[in-house]
Structures are given as structure tokens and as C-alpha cells.
FIMAR-541748 format. One line per 4 residues: their letters; for each residue z, x, y of N, C-alpha, C, O. Coordinates in Angstrom, 3 decimals. Atoms other than C-alpha are relative to their C-alpha. Example, Ala and Ser with C-alpha at 12.3 -4.5 7.8 and 13.67 -1.06 7.14 Angstrom:
2
as	0.000,0.890,-1.190,7.800,12.300,-4.500,0.000,0.900,1.200,0.665,1.936,1.181 ~ -0.060,-0.820,-1.190,7.140,13.670,-1.060,0.730,-0.770,1.090,0.899,-0.261,2.198 $
***
This chain:
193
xxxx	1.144,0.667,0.609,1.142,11.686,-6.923,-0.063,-1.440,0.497,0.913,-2.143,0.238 ~ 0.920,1.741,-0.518,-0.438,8.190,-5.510,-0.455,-0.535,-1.355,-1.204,-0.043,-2.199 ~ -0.190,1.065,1.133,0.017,5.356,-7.953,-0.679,-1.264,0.749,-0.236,-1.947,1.672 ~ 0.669,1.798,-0.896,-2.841,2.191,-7.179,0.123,-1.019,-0.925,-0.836,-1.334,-1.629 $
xxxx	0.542,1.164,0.626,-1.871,-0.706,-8.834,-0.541,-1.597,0.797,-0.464,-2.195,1.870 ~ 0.620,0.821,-0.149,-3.720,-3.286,-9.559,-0.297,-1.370,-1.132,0.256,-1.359,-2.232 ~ -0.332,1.286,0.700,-4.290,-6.695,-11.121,-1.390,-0.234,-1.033,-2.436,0.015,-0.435 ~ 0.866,0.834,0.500,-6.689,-8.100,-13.775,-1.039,-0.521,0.758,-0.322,-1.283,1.407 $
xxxx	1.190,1.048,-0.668,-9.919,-9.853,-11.951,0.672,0.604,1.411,0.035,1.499,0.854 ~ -0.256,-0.085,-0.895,-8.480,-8.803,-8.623,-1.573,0.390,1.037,-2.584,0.392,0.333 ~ 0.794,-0.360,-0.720,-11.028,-7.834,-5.792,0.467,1.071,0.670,-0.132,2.120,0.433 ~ 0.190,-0.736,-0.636,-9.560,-5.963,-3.463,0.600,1.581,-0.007,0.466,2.427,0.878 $
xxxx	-0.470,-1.177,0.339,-7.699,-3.072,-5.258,-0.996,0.865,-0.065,-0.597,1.976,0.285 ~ 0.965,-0.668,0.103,-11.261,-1.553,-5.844,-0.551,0.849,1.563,-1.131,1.929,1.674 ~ 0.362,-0.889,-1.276,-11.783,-0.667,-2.071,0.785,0.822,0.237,0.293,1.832,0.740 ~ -0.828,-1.156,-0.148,-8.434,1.329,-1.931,-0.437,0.986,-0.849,-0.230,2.147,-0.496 $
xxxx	0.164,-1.125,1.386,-9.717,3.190,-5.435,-1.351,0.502,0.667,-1.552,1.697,0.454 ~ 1.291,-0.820,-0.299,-13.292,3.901,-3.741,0.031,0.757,1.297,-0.972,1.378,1.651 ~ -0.722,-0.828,-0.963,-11.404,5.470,-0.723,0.316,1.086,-0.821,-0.316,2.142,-0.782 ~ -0.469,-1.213,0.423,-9.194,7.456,-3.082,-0.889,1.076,-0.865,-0.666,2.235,-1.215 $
xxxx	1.044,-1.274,0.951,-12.190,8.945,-5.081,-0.969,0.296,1.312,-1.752,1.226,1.119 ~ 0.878,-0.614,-1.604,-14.096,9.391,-1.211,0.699,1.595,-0.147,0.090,2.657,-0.281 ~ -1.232,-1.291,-0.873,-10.739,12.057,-0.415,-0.158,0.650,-1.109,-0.490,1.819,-0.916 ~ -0.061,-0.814,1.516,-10.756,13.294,-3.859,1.296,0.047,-0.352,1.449,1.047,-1.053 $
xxxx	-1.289,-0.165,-0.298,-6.780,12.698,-3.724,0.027,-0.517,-1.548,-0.595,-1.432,-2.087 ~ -0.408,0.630,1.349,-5.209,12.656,-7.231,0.678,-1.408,-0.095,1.539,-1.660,0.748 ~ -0.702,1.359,0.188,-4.082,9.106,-8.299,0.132,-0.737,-1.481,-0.645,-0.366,-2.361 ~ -0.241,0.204,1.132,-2.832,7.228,-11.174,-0.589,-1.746,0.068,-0.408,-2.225,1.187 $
xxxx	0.888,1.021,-0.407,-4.776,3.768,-11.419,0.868,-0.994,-1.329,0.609,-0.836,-2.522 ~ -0.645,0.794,1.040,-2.322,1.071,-13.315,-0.569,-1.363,0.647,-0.377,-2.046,1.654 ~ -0.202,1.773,0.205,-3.636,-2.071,-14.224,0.844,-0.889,-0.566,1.229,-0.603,-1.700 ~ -1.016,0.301,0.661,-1.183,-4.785,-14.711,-0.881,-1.147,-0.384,-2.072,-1.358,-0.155 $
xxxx	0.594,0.888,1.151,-1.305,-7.837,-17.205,0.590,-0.959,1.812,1.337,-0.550,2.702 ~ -0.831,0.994,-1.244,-0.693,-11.179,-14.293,1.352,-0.483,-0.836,1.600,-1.637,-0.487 ~ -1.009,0.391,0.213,2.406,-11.692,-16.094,0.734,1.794,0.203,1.831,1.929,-0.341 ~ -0.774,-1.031,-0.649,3.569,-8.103,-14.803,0.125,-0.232,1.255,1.162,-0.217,1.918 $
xxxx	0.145,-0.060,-1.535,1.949,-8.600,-11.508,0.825,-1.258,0.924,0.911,-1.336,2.150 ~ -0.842,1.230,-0.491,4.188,-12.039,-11.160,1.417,0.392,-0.459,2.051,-0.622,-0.754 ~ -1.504,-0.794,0.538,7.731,-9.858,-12.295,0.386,-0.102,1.472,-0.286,-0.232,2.495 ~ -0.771,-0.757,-0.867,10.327,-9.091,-10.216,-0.135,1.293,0.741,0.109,1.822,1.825 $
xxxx	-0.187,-1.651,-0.298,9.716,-5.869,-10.671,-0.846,0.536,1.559,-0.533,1.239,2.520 ~ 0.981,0.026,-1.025,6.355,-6.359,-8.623,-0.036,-0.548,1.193,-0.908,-0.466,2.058 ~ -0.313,0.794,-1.440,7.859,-8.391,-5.998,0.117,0.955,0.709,-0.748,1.249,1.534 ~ 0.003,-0.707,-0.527,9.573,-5.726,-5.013,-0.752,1.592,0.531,-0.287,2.664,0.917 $
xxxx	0.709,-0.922,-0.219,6.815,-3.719,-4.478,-1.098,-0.385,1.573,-1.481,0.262,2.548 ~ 0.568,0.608,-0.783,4.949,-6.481,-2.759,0.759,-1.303,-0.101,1.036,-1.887,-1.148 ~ -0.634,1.214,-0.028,6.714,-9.468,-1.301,-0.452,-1.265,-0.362,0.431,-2.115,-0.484 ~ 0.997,1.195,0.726,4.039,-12.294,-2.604,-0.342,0.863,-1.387,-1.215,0.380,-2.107 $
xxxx	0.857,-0.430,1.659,3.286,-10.118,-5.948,-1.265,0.306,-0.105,-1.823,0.281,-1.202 ~ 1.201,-0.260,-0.244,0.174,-9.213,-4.662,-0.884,1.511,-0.676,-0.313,2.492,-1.153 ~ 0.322,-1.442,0.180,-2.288,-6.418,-5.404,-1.272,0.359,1.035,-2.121,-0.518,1.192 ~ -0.608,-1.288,0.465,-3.074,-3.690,-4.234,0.905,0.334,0.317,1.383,-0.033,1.391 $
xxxx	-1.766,-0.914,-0.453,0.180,-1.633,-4.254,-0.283,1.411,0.084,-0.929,1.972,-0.801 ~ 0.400,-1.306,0.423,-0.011,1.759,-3.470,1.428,0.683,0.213,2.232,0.788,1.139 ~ -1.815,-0.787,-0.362,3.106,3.762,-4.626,-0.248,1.649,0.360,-0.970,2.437,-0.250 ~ 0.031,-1.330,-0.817,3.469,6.930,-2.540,1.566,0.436,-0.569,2.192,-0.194,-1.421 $
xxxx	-1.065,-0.823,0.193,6.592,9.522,-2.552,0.627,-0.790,0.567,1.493,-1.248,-0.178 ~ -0.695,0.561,-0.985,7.937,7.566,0.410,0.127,-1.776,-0.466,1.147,-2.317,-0.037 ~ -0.306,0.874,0.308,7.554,4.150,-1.072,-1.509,-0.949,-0.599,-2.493,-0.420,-1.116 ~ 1.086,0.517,-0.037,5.144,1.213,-1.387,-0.548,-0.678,1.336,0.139,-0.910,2.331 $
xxxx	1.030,-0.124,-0.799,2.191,0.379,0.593,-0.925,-1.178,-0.316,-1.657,-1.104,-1.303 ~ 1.222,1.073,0.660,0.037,-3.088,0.501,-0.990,-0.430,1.269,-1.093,0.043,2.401 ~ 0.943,-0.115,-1.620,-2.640,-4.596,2.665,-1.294,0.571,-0.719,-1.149,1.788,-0.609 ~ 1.555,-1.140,0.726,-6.204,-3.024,0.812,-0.375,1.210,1.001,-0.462,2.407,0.729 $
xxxx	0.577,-0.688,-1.097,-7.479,-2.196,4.941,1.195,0.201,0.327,1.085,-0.054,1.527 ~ -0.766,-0.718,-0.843,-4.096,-0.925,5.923,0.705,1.059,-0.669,1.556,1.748,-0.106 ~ 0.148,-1.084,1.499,-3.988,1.388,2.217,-1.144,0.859,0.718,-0.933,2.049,0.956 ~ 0.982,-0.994,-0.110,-7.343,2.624,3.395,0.214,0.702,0.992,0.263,1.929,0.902 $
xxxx	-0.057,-1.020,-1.260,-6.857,3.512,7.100,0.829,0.790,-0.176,0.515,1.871,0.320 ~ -1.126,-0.555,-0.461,-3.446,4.857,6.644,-0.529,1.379,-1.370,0.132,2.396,-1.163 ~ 0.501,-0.639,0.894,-5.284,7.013,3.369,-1.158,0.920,0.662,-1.519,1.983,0.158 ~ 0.623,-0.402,-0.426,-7.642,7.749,5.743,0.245,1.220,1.031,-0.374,2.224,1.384 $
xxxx	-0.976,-0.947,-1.290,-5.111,9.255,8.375,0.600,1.604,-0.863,0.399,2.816,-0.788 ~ -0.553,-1.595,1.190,-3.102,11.443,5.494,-1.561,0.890,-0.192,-1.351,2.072,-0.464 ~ 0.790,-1.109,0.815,-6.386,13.213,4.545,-1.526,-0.254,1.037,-2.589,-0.860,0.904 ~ 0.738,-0.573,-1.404,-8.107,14.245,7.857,-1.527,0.579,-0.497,-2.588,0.070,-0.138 $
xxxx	0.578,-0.810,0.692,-10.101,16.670,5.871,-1.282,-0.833,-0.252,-2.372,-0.315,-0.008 ~ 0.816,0.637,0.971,-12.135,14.141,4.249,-1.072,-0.798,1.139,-2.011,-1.385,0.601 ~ 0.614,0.433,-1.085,-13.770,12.858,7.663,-0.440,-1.548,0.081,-1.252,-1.928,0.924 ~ -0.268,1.614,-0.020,-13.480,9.025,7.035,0.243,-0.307,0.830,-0.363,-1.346,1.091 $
xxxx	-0.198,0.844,-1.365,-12.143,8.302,10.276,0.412,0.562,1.074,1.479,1.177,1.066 ~ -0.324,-0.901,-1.069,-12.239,9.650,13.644,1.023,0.155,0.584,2.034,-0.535,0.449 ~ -1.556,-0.147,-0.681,-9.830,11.029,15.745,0.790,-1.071,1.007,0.239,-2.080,1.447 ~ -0.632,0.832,-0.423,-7.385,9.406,17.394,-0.056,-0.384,1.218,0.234,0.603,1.894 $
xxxx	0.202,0.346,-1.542,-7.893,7.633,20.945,-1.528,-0.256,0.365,-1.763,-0.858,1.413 ~ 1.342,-0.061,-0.315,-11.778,7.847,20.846,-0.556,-1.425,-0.298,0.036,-2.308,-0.919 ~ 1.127,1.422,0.157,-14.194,4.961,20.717,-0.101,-0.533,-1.073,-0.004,-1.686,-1.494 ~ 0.522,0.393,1.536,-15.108,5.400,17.529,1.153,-0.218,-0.420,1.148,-1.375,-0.840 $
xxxx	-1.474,0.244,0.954,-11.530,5.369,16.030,-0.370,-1.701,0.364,-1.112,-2.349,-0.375 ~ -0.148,1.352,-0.470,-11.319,1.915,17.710,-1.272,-0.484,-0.454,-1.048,-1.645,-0.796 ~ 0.551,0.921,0.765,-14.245,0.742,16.318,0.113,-0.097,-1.543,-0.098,-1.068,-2.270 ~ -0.302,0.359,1.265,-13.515,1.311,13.259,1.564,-0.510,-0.699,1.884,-0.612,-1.883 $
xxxx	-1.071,1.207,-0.154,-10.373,-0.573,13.518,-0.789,-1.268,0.368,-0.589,-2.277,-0.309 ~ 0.904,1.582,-0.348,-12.729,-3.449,15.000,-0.606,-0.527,-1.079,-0.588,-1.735,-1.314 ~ 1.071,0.782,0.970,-15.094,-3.730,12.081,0.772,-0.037,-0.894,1.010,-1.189,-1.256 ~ -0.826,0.531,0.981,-12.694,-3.107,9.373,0.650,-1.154,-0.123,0.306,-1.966,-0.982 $
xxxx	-0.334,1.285,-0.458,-10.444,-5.828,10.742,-0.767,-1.459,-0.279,-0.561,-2.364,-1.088 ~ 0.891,0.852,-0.052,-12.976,-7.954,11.457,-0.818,-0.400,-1.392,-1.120,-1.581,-1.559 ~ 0.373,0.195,1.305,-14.468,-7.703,7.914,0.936,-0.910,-1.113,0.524,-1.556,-2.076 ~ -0.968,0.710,0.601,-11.131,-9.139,6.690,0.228,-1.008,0.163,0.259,-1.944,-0.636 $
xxxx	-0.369,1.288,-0.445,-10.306,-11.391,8.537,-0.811,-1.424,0.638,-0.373,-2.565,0.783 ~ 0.787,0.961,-0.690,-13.296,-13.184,10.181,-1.382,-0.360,-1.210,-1.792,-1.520,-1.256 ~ 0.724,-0.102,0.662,-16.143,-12.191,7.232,0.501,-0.818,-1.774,0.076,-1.713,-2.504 ~ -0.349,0.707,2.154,-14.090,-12.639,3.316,0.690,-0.981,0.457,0.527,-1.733,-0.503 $
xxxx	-0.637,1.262,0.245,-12.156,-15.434,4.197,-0.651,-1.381,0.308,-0.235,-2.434,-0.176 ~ 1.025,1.302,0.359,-15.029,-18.006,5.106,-0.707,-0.096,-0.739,-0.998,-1.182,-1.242 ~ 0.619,0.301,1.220,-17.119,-16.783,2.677,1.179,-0.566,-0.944,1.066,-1.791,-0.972 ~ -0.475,0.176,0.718,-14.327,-17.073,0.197,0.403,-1.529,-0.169,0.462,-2.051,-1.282 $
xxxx	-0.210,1.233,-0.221,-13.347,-20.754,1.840,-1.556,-0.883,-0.870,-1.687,-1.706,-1.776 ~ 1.664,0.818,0.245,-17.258,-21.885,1.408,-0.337,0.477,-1.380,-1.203,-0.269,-1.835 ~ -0.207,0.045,1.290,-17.085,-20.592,-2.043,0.337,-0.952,-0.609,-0.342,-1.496,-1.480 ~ -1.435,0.952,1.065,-13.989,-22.906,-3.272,-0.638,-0.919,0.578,-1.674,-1.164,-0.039 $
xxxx	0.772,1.012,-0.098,-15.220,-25.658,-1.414,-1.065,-0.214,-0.835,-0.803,-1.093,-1.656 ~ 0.980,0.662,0.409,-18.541,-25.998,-2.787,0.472,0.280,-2.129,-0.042,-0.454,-2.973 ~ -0.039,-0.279,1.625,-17.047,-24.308,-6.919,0.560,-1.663,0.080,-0.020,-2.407,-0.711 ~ -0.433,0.675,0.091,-14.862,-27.370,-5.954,-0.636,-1.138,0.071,0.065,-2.145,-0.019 $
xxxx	0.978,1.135,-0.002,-17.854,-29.804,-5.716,0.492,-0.895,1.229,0.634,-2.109,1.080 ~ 0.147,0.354,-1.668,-17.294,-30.517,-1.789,-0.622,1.167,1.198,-0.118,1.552,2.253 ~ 0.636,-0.784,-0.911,-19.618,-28.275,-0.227,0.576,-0.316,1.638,0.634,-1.451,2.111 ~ -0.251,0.878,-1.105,-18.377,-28.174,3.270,-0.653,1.266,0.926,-0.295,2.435,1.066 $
xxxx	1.068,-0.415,-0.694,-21.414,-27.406,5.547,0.404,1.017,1.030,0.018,2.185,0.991 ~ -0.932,-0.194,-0.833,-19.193,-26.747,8.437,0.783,2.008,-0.322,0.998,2.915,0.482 ~ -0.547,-1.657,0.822,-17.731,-23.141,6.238,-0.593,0.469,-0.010,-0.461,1.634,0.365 ~ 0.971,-1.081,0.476,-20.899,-22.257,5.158,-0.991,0.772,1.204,-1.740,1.748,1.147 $
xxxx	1.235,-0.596,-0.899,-22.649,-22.047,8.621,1.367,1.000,0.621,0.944,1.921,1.320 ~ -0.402,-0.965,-0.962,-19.550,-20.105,10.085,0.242,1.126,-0.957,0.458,2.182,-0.361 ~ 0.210,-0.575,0.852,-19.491,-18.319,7.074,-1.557,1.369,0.529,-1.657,2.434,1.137 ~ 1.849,-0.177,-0.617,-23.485,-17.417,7.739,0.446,0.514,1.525,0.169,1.713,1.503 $
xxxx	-0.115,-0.512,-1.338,-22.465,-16.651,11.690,0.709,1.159,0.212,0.642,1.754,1.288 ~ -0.918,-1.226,-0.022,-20.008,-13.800,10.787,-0.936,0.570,-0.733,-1.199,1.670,-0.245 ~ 1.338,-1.083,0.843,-22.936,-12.381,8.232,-1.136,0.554,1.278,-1.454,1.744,1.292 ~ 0.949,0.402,-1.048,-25.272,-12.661,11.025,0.685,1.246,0.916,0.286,2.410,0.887 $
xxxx	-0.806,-1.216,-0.895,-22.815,-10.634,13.541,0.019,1.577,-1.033,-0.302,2.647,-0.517 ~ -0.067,-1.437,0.816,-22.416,-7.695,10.601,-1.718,0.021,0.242,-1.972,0.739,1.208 ~ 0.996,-0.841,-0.034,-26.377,-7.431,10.254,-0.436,0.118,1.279,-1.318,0.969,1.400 ~ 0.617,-0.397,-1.732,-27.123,-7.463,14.235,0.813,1.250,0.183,0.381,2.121,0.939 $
xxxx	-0.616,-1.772,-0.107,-24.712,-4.303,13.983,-0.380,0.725,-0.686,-0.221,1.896,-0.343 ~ 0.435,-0.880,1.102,-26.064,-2.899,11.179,-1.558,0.154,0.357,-2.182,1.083,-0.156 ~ 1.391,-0.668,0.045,-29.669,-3.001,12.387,-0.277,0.628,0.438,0.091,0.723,1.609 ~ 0.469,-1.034,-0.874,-31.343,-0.329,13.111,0.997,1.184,-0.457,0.287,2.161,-0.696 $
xxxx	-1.239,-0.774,0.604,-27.993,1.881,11.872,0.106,0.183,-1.292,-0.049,-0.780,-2.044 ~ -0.356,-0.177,1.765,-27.236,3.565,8.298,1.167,-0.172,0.000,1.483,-0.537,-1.133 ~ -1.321,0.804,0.363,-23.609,2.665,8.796,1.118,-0.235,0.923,1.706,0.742,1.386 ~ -0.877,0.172,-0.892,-21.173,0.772,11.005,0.367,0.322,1.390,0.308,-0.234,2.486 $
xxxx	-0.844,-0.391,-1.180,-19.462,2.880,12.970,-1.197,1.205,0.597,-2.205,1.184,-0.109 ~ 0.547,-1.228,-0.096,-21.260,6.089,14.533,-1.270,0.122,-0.811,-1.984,-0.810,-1.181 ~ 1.137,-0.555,0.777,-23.822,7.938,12.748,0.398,0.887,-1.638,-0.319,1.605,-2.336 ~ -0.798,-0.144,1.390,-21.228,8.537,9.556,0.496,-0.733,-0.744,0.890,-1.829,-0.345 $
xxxx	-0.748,1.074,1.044,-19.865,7.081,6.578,1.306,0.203,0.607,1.595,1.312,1.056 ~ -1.118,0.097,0.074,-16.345,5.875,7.182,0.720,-1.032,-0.467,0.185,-2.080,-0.830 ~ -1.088,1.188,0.285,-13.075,3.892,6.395,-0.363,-1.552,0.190,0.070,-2.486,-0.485 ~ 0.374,1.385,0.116,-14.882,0.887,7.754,-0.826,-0.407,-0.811,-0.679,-1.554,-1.235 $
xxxx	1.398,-0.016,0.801,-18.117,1.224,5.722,0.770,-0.668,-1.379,0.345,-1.666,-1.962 ~ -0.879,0.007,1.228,-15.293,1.285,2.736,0.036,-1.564,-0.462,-0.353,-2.187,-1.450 ~ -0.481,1.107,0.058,-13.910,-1.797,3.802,-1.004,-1.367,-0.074,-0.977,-2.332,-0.837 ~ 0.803,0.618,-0.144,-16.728,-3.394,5.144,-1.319,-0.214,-1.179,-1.875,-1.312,-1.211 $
xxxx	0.445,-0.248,1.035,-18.854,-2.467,2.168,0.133,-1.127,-1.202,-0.563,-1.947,-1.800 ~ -1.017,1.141,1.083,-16.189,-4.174,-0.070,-0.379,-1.215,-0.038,-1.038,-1.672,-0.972 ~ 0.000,1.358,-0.529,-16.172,-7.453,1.499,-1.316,-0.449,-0.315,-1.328,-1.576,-0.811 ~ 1.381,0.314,-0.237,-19.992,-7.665,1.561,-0.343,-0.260,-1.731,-1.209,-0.993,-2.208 $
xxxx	0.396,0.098,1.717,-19.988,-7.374,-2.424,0.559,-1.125,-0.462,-0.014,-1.907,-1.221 ~ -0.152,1.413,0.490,-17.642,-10.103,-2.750,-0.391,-1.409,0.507,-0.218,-2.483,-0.069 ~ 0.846,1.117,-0.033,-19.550,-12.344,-0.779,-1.139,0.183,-1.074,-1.391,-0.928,-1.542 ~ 0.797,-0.073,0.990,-22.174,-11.226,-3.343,0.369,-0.821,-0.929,-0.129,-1.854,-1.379 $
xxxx	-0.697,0.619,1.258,-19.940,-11.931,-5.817,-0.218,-1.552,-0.296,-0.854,-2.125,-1.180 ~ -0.084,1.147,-0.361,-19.447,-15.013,-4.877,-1.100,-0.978,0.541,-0.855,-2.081,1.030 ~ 1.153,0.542,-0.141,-22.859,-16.018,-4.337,-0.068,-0.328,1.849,-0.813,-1.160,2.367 ~ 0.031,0.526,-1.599,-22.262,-16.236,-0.364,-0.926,1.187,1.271,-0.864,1.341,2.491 $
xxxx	0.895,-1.368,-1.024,-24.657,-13.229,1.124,-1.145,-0.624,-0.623,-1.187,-0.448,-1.841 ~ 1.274,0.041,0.522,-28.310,-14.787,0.635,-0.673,1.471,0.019,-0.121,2.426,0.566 ~ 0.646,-1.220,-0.160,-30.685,-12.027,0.261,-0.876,0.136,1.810,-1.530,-0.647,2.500 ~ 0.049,-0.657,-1.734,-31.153,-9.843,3.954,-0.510,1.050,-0.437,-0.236,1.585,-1.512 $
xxxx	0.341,-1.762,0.135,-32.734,-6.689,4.138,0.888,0.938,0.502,1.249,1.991,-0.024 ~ -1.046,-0.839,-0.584,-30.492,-5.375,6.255,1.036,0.168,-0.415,1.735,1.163,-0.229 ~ -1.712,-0.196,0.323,-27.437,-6.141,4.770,-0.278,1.021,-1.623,0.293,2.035,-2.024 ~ 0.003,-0.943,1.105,-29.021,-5.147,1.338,-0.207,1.389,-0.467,-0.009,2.054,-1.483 $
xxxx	0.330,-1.691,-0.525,-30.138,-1.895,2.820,0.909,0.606,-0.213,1.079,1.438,-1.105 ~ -1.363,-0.230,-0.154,-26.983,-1.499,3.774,0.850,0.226,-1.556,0.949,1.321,-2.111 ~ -0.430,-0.359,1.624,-25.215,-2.032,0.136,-1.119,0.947,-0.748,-0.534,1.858,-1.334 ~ 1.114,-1.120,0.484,-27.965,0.059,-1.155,0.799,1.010,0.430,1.959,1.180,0.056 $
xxxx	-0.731,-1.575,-0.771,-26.885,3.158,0.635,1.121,0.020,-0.305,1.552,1.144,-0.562 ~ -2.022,-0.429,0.768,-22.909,2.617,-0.539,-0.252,0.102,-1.091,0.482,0.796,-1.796 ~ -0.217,0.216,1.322,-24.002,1.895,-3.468,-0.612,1.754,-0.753,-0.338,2.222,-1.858 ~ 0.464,-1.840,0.272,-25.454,5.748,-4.015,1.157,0.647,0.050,1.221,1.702,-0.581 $
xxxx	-1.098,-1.220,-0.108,-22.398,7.304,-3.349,0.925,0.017,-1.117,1.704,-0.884,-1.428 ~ -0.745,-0.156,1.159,-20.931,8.837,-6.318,1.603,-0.716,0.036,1.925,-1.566,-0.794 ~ -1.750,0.439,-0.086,-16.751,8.107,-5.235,-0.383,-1.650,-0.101,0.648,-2.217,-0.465 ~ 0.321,1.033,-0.439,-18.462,4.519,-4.727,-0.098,-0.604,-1.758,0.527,-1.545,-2.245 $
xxxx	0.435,0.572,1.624,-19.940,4.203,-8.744,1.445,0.535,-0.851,1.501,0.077,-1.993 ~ -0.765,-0.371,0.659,-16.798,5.828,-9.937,1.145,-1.063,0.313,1.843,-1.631,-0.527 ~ -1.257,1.216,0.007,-14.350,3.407,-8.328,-0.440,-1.304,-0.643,0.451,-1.919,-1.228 ~ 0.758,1.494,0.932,-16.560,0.170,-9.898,-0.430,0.234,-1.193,-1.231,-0.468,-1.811 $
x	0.663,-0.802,1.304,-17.121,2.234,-12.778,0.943,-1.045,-0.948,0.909,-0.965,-2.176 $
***
């Protein structure tokens, strides 16, 4: 049995949980109090105390996009992510990635800056230049990668809500198109449920 915990207010435990209701894979969904998720206990699960954790037979598992792909790999079946060596696999290593690392973390910067009452212009336009790169891929396309939902959509999906969240996605057609269409998918309303 697959155990996802997860934290209070957290963000990104919700994209591993809207993966695991994609596969249909049984799982046990523990939320902790942040005075669990800062234990010992949880260190050793994750070396910063972080969440998400995903406890497997074999051990634990953190990372949100390296929970999903590797969730994606165990359960073939479920057609989330192509085979191995092809184009498409590799792009959807590109955009996922890229959603992490180049997309939530300037929005999230140009967030705190400006909650912090120093808007810093400089964040928000490279912020805005990585949004910009997702909808010039997304136009014209119902999702990402190929002509299917997958593991990146998941990820990429994710990310796009907490710039929402966070007030950092102005309104786009394209992008909102885009969340539109995830946002229909049942495994999608059940993990944000």
C-alpha cells in the first residue's frame, strides 16, 4: 500500500495525490500537524522535513515531479507517460522539469517580494517570460506533450494553479483553456477535493 504524506497548507503534495487518483493505485493520504512534519520521525523520511513523502514497500520517496514520474513508470497501464527512449518521453521530462524549476520558483519569488512590500519588477517580468514560454507551447494544443494527457500536464497543471494561487498568472486564454480542461478531469476534482 502507498502512503502520501502530507503537510497542512502545503502545495505540492496535491500533484502526487492527483497522479495517484489518475492510476487508480490504492493509497493512504496522511496529513500531518507542522509539529509532526518538523519530528525526527519525519526527517527521516525526508532530510529537510519536507512534504510530499511517499512511503512505498521499498522505502521513502520525495521530490512531488520525481513521486509523479517514477508513479508514472510503476503503472504503465495507466498511459501517463510514454515509453522509454522516444521524443515524447523526453519531453515530458523537459516540461515537467521546466515547470519546477524555471516557472514556480519566480512566480513564487515575485510573490514574497511584492506580499513583502518590495515589488521587484525584475521577478515579475522573468516570472511573466517563463508564463509566456508555457502558453506559446500550449497554443494551438489541448496538452503539453503529444496529443495526450500526461505526467507533465500533472505537474505542469499544478504549478500553473499556484501561480493562480498566488495571484501571479494574469488572466490568458490559453493558459486558462488549458486549466479548464484539467480541471474536468474527475482524478483531478478528487485530489483538490
Amino acid at each position: 500500500m502507498l502512503r502520501l504524506l502530507h503537510r497542512e497548507k502545503a502545495g505540492r503534495p496535491a500533484r502526487v495525490r492527483w497522479l495517484l487518483e489518475e492510476i487508480g493505485a490504492p493509497y493512504e493520504y496522511v496529513v500531518m500537524t507542522a509539529e509532526e512534519a518538523a519530528s525526527q520521525a519525519h526527517r527521516a523520511r525526508h532530510p529537510l522535513g519536507r512534504v510530499p513523502v511517499l512511503e512505498t514497500d521499498d522505502g521513502f520517496q520525495f521530490e512531488s515531479t520525481a513521486i509523479c514520474l517514477q508513479l508514472a513508470d510503476m503503472y504503465p497501464e495507466a498511459g501517463l507517460i510514454p515509453a522509454t527512449g522516444t521524443f515524447e518521453r523526453g519531453e515530458v521530462y523537459t516540461w515537467s522539469i521546466f515547470a519546477m524549476t524555471e516557472v514556480e520558483p519566480y512566480a513564487l519569488r515575485s510573490w514574497h517580494a511584492a506580499r513583502a512590500g518590495a515589488p521587484d519588477e525584475e521577478l515579475r517580468k522573468q516570472s511573466a517570460d517563463r508564463l509566456a514560454a508555457v502558453e506559446d507551447r500550449l497554443r494551438g494544443r489541448e496538452f503539453v506533450v503529444g496529443e495526450r494527457f500526461t505526467v507533465a500536464d500533472i505537474v505542469l497543471g499544478a504549478v500553473l494553479l499556484i501561480c493562480r494561487r498566488v495571484e501571479q498568472l494574469p488572466p490568458n486564454a490559453t493558459l486558462d483553456g488549458y486549466l479548464a480542461r484539467l480541471d474536468e478531469r474527475p482524478a483531478k476534482q478528487r485530489a483538490y477535493a
